[in-house]
TIMIKOL-257662 format. One record per residue (C-alpha): y, x, z; residue number from 1. Coordinates in nm, 4 decimals, always signed. Last residue first. Layout:
N
<site v="Y" u="X" w="Z" num="NUM"/>
...
END
This chain:
172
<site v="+10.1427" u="+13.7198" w="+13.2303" num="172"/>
<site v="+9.7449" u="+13.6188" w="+13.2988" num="171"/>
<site v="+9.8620" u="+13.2687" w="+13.3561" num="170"/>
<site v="+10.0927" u="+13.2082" w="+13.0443" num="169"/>
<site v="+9.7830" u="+13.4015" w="+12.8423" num="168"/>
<site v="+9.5271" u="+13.1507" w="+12.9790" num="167"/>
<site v="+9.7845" u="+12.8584" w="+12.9054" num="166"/>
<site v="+9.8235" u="+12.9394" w="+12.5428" num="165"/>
<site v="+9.4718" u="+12.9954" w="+12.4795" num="164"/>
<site v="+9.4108" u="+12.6491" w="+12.6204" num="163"/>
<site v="+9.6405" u="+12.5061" w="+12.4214" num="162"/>
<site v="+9.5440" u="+12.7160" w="+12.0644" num="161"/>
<site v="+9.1841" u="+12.5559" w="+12.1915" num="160"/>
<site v="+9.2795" u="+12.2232" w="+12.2167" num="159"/>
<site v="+9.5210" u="+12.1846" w="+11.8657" num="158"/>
<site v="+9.1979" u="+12.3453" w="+11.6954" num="157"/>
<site v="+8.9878" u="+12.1159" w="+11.8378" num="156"/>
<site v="+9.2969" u="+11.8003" w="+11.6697" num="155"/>
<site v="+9.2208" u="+11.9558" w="+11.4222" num="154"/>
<site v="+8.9148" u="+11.9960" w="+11.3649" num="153"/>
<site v="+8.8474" u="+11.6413" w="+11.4637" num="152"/>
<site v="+9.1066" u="+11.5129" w="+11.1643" num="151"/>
<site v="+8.9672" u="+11.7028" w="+10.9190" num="150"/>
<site v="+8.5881" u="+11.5961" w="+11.0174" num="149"/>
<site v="+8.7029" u="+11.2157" w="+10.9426" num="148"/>
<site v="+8.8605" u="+11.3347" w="+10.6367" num="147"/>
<site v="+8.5748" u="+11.5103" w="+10.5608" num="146"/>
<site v="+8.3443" u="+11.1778" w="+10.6451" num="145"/>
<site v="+8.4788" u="+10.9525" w="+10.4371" num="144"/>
<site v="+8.4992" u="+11.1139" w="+10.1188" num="143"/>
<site v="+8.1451" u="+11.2621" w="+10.1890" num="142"/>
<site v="+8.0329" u="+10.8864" w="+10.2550" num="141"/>
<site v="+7.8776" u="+10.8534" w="+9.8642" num="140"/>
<site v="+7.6874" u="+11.1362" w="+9.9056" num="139"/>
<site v="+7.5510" u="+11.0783" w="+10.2618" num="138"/>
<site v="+7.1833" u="+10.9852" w="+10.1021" num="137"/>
<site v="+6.9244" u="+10.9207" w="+10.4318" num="136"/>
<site v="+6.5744" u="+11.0693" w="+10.5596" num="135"/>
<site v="+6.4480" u="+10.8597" w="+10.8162" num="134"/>
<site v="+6.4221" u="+10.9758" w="+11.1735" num="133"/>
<site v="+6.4737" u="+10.6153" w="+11.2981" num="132"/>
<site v="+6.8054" u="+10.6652" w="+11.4128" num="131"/>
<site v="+6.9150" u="+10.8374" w="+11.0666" num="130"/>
<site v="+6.7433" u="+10.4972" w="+10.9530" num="129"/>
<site v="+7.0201" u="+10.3147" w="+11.1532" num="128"/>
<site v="+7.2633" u="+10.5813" w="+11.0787" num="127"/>
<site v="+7.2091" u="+10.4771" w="+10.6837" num="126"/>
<site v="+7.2428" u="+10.1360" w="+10.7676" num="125"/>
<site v="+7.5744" u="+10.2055" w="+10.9690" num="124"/>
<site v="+7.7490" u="+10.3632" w="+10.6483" num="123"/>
<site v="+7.6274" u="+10.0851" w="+10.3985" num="122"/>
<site v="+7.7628" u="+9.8365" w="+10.5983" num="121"/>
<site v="+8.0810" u="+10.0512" w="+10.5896" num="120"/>
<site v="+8.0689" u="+10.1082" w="+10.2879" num="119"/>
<site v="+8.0520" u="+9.7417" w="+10.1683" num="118"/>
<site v="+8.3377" u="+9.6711" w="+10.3804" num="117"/>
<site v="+8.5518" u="+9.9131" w="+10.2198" num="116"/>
<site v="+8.4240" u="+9.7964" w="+9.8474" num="115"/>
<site v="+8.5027" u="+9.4426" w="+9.9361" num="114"/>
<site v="+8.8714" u="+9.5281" w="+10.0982" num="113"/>
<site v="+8.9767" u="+9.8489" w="+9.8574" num="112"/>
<site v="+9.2800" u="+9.9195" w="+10.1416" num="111"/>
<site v="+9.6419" u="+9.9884" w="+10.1134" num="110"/>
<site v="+9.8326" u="+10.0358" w="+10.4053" num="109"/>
<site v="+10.0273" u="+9.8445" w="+10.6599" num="108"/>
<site v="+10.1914" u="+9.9400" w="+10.9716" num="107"/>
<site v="+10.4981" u="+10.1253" w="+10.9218" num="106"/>
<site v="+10.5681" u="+9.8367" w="+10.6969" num="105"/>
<site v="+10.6389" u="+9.6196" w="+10.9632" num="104"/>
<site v="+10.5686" u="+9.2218" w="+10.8780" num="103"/>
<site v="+10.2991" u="+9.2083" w="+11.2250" num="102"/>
<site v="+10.5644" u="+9.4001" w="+11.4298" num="101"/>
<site v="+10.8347" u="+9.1073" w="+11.3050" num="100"/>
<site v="+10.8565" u="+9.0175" w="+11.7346" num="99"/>
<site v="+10.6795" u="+9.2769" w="+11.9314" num="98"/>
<site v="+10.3918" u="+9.1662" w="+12.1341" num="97"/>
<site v="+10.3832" u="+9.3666" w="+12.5097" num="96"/>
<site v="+10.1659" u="+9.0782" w="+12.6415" num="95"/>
<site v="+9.9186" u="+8.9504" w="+12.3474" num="94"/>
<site v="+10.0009" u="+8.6856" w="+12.0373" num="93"/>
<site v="+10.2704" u="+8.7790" w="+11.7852" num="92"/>
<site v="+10.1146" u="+9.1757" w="+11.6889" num="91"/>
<site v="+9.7667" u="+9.1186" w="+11.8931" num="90"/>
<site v="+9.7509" u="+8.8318" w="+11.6315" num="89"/>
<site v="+9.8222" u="+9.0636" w="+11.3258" num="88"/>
<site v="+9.5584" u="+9.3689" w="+11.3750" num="87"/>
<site v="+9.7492" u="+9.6702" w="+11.4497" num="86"/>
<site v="+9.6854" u="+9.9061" w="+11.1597" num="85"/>
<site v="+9.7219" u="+9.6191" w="+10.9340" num="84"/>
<site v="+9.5923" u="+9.6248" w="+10.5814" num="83"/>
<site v="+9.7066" u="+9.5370" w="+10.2722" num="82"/>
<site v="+9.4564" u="+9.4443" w="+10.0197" num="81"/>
<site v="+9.3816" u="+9.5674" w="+9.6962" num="80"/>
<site v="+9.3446" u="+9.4651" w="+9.3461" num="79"/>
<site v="+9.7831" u="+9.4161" w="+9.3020" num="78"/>
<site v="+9.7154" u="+9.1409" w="+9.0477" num="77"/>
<site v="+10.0267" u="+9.0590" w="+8.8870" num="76"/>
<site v="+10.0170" u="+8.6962" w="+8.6520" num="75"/>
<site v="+9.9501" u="+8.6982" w="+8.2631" num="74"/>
<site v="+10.1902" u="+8.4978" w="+8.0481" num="73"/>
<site v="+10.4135" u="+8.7834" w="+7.9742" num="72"/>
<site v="+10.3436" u="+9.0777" w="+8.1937" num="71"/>
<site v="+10.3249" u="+9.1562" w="+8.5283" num="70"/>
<site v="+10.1490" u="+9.4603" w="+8.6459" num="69"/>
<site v="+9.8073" u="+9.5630" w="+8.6857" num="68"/>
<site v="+9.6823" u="+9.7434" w="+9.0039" num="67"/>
<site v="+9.4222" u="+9.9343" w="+9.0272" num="66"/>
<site v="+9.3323" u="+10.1010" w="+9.3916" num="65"/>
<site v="+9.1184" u="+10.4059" w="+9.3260" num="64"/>
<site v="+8.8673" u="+10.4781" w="+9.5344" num="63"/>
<site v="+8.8876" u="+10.7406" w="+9.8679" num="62"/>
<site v="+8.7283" u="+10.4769" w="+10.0936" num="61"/>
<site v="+8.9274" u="+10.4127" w="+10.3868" num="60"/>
<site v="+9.3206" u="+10.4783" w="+10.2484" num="59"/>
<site v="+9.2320" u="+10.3087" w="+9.9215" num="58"/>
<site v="+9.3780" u="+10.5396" w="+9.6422" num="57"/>
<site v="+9.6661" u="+10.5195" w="+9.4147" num="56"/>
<site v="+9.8888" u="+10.7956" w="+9.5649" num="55"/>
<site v="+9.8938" u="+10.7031" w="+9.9161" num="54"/>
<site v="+10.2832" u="+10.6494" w="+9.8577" num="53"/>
<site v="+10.2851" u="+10.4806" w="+9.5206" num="52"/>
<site v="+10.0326" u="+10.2045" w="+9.6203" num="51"/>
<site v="+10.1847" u="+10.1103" w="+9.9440" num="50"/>
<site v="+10.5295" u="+10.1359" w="+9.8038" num="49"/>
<site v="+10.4275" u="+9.9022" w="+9.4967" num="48"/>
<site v="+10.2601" u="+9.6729" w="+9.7580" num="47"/>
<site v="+10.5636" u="+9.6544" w="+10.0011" num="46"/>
<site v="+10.7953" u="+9.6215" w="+9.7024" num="45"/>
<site v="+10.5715" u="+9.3122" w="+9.5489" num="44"/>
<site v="+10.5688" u="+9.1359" w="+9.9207" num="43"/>
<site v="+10.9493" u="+9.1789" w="+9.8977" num="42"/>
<site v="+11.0308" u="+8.9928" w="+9.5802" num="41"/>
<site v="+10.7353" u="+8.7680" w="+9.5722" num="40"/>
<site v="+10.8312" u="+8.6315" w="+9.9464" num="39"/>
<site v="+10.5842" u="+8.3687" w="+10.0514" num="38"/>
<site v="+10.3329" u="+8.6752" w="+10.1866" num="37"/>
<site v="+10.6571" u="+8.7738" w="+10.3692" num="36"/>
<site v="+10.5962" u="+8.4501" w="+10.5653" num="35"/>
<site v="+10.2790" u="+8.5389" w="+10.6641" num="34"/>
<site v="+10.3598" u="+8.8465" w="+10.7697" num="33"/>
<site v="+10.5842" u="+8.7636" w="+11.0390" num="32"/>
<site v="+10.9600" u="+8.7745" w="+11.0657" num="31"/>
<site v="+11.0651" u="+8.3860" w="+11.0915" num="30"/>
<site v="+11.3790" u="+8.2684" w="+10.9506" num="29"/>
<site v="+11.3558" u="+7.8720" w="+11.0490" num="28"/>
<site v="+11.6598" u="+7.8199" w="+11.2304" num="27"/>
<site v="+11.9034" u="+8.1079" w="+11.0970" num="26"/>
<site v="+11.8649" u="+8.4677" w="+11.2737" num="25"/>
<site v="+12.1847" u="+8.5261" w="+11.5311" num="24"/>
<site v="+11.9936" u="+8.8104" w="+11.7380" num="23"/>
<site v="+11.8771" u="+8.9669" w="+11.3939" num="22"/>
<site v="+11.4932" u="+9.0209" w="+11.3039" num="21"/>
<site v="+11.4891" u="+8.7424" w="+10.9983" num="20"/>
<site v="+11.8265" u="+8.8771" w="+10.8872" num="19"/>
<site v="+11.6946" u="+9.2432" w="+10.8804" num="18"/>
<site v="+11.3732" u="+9.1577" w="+10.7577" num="17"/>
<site v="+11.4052" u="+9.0406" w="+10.3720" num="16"/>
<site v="+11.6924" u="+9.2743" w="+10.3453" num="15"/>
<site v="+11.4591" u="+9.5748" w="+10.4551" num="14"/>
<site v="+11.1643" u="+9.4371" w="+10.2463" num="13"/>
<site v="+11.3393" u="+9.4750" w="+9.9576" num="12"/>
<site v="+11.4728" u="+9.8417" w="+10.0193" num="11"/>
<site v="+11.1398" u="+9.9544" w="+10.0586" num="10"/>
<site v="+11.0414" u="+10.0543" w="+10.3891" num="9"/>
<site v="+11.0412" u="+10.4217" w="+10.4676" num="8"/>
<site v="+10.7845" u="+10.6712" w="+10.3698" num="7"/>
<site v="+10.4599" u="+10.6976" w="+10.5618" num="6"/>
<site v="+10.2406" u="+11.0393" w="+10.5458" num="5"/>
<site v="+9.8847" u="+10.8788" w="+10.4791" num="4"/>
<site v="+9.6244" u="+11.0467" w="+10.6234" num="3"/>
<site v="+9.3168" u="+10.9391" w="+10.4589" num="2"/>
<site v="+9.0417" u="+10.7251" w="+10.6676" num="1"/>
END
């Protein structure tokens, strides 16, 4: 997966929420995703932000997310789907739940559903045969993989500079 540095909400979905999340919200205001679906104004904000901030591409699979816009007579088709980092019923459903956590924008990006999935089934039949001792194509997972590899270096990196840290705090 890409990193994706998150912007703030979109003003639309900030007026859609804010009455939906106050103390006082009107009978019938609920804050979950579903209902947000019903709302063109702010569902189309949350999908333009989604596609503007990770720069057109599906946050899994590195393609490009293509959108087409409304036009006269012919309906908007965003072509992607938005995902939840947290899925939605452990958002309304589990211990701990959060009330609007499932409609927070914070935790939603843009994904290339079919194509992701297809990947991925693509991605554990190729360890399979890895498994076997077959030879396999990672081509089309290099995407994948360096940011995957990125984000383990990293974080090693973060390790080591620790534990360098702490030897020279003890030796002084």
């Amino acid at each position: 997966m890409r990193t994706i540095v998150k912007r703030p909400q979109p003003d639309a979905l900030t007026r859609w929420r804010q009455p939906r999340l106050a103390a006082d919200k009107p009978e019938g205001m609920e804050c979950s995703y579903a209902e947000l679906r019903r709302n063109n104004d702010a569902i189309n904000a949350v999908e333009d932000a989604l596609f503007s901030e990770q720069g057109g591409i599906c946050a899994y699979t590195g393609l490009s997310l293509s959108p087409t816009l409304e036009r006269e007579g012919v309906p908007r088709k965003v072509g992607f789907h938005c995902e939840h980092l947290k899925l939605q019923d452990r958002c309304r459903k589990l211990d701990g739940a959060v009330y609007g956590e499932d409609a927070d924008y914070g935790k939603l990006k843009g994904i290339k559903l079919p194509e992701a999935k297809r990947l991925l089934q693509q991605l554990r039949a190729e360890a399979r045969r890895l498994d076997a001792g077959q030879d396999i194509q990672l081509g089309r997972f290099c995407f994948v993989i360096e940011q995957a590899l990125e984000r383990e270096i990293r974080k090693l990196k973060g390790i080591r500079d620790a534990s360098r840290a702490k030897r020279q705090s003890d030796k002084g």
